[in-house]
C-alpha positions as CSV (number, residue, x, y, z in Angstrom):
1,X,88.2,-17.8,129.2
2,X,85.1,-19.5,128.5
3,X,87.0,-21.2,125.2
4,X,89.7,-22.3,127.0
5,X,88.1,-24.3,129.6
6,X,85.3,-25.7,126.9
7,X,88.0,-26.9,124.8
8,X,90.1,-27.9,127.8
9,X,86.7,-30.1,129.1
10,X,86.8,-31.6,125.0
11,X,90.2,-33.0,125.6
12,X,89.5,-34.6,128.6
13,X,86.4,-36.4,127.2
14,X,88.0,-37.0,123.9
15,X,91.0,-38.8,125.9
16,X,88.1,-40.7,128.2
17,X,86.4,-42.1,125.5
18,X,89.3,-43.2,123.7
19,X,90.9,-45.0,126.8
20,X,87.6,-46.5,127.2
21,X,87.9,-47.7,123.4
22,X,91.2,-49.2,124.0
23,X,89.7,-51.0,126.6
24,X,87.2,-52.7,124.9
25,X,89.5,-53.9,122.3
26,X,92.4,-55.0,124.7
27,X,90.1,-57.3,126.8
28,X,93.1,-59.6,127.7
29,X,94.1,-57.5,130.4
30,X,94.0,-54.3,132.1
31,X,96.3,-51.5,131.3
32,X,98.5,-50.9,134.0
33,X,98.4,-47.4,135.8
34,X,94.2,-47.4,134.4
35,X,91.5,-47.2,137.4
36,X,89.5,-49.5,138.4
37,X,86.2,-48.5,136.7
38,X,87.8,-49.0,133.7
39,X,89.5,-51.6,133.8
40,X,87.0,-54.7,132.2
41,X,86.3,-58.2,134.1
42,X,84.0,-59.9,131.6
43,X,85.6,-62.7,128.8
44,X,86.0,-61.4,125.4
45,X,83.4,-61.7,122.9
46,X,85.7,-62.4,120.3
47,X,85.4,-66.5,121.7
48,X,83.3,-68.6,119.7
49,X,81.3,-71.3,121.8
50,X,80.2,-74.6,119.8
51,X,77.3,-75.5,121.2
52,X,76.9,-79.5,121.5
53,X,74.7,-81.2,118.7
54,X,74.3,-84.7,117.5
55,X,77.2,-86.8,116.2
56,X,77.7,-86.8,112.3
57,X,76.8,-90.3,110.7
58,X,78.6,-91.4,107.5
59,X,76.0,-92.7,104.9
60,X,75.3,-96.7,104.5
61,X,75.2,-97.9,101.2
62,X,72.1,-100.0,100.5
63,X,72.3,-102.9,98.7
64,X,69.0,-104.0,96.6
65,X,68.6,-107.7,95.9
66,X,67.2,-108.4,92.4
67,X,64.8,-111.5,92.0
68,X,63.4,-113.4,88.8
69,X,60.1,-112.0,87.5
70,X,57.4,-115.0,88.7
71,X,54.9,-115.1,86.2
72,X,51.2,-115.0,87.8
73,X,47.7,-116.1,86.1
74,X,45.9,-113.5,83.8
75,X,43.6,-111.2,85.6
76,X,41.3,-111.2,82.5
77,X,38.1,-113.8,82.9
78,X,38.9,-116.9,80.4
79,X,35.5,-116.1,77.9
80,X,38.3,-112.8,76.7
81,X,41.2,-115.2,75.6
82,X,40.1,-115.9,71.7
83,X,39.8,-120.1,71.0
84,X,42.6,-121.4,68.8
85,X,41.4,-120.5,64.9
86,X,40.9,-124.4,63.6
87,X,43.0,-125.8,60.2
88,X,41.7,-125.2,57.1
89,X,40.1,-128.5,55.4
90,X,42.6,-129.9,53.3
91,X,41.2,-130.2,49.8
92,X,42.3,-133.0,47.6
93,X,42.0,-131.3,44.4
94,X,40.0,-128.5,42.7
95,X,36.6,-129.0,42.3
96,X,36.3,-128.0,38.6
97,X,39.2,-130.0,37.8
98,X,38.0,-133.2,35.5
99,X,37.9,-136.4,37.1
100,X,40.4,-138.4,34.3
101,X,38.0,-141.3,33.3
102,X,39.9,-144.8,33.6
103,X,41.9,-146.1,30.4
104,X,40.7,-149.7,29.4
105,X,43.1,-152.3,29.1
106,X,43.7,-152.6,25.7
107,X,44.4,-149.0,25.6
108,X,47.1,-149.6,28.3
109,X,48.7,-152.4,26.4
110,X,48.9,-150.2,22.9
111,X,46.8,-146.8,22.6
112,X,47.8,-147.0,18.5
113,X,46.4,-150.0,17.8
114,X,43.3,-149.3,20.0
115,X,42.7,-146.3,18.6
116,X,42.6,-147.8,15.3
117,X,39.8,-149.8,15.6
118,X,37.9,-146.8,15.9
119,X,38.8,-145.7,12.8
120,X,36.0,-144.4,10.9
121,X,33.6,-144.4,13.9
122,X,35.6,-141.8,16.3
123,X,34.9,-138.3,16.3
124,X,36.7,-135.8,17.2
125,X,34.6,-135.5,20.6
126,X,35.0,-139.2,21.2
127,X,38.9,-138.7,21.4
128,X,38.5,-136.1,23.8
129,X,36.6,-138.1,26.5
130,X,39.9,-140.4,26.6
131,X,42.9,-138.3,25.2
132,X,42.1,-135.1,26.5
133,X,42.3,-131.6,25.0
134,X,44.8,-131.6,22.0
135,X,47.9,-129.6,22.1
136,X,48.1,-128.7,18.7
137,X,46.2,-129.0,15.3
138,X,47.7,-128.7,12.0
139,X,45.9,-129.5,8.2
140,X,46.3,-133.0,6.4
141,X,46.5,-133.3,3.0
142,X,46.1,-135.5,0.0
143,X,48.4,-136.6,-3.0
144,X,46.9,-132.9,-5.1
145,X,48.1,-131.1,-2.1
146,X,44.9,-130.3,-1.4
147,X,43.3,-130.0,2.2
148,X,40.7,-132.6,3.2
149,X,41.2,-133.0,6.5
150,X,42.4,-131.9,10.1
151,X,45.1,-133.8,12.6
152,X,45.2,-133.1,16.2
153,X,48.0,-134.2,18.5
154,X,47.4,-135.7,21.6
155,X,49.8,-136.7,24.6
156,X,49.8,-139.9,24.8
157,X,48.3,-140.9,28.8
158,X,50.6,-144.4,28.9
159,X,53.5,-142.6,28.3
160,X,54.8,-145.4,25.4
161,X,54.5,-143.1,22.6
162,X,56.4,-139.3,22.4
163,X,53.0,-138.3,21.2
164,X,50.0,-139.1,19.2
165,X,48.5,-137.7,16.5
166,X,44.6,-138.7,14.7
167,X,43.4,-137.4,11.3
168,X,39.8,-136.6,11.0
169,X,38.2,-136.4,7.6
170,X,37.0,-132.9,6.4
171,X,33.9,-134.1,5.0
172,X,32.7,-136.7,7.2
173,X,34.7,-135.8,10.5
174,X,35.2,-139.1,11.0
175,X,38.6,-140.8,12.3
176,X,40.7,-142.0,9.6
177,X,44.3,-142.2,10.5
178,X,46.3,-143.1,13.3
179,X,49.9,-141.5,13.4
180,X,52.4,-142.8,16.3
181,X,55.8,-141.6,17.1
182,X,58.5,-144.2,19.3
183,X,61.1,-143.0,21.1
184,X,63.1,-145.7,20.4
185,X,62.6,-147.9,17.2
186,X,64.6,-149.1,14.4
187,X,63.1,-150.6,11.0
188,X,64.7,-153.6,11.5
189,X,62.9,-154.1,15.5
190,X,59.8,-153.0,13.7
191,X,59.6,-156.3,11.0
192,X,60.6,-158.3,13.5
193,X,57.5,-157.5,15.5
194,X,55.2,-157.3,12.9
195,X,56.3,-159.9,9.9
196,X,54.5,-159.7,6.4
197,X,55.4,-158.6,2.8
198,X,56.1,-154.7,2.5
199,X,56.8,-152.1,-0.5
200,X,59.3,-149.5,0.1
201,X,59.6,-146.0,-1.3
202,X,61.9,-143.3,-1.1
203,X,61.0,-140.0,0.2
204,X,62.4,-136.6,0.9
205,X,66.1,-136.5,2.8
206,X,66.8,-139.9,2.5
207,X,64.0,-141.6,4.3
208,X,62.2,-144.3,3.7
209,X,58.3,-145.1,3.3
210,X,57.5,-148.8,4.3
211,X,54.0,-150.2,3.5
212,X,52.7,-153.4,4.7
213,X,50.5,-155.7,1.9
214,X,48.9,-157.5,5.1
215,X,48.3,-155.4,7.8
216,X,47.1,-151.9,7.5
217,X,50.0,-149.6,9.1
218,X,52.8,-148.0,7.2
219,X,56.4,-147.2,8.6
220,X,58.1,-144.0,8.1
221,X,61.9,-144.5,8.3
222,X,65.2,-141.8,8.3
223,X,68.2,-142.4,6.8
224,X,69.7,-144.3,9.4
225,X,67.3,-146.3,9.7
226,X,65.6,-144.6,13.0
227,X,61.5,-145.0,12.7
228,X,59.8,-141.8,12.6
229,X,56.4,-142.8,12.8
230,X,53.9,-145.5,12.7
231,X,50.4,-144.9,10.5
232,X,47.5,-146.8,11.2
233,X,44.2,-146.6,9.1
């Protein structure tokens, strides 16, 4: 007896508890035929309240204005900005270059016939002081073939002459020829210029050797009739 009426009590509180469960979750209204303590007068709580907040803004693009760079004075004192580095002295020439003495005017007009009338009292120094450093040197020699002296060319500083060229004597050292050779000369030009008897000889390749009887220079002539060179003594 005593199971039947607890199982019979377990019903009815199984069935109370589920009506009330089916109340909570049917909220919308009560079940007809239910009593009144179980029927429900509150709102659902399923409802979702927004509670009121500020209004949303929409972001305002900024625009930046870009203005030229204004240059402003140095904040460094003036004694740290470095003085402008002065030009270099302009220099005229070297200072162990040789001062070119001046040529004298009778060199100017004719440096062959000025330089013979040194001949036999020039040395090889003298012609220096005037001519400058040779460029060359090569030996001289006499009829035997036999070396007795030295020639030296020189350039010649007026610029009539391709070049210039003095003998010096071996023994005495002392100036005794004066070779010249013209650009530009013909035999014919030549004893025009300088009139007076001459004796000619032939020589190798066709040329000819001219020798004047009255004047000391002889004239050293090609086939064609071209002048080669001029010696003085």
């Amino acid at each position: 007896m005593r199971s039947s009426a607890f199982i019979a009590l377990a019903s009815v509180a199984y069935a109370s508890i589920a009506t009330v469960a089916v109340a909570s979750d049917e909220r919308t209204a009560p079940l007809a035929g239910s009593p009144p303590v179980l029927r429900s007068y509150e709102p659902p709580d399923s409802v979702v309240f927004r509670l009121p907040g500020p209004p949303v803004v929409a972001p305002v693009p900024r625009k930046l204005l870009t203005t030229a760079p204004v240059a402003t004075a140095s904040p460094l004192p003036s004694k740290l900005v470095p003085d402008p580095i002065p030009p270099l002295p302009v220099v005229s020439k070297p200072v162990d270059m040789p001062v070119k003495p001046a040529l004298p005017d009778a060199m100017l007009q004719d440096v062959a016939f000025y330089c013979q009338k040194y001949v036999g009292q020039w040395k090889q120094t003298d012609a220096r002081k005037l001519l400058g450093a040779p460029l060359r040197s090569r030996a001289a020699f006499d009829e035997k073939q036999t070396a007795n002296g030295k020639i030296y060319a020189f350039r010649d500083p007026t610029g009539r002459y391709r070049e210039l060229e003095l003998d010096f004597d071996s023994r005495t050292g002392a100036l005794r020829t004066v070779f010249v050779y013209p650009p530009k000369l013909s035999w014919q030009e030549v004893h025009r210029r300088w009139t007076g008897e001459v004796s000619a000889a032939d020589a190798q390749q066709g040329r000819k050797f001219y020798s004047y009887a009255n004047r000391r220079m002889d004239v050293l002539v090609d086939a064609q009739g071209r002048v080669i060179s001029l010696g003085l003594y």
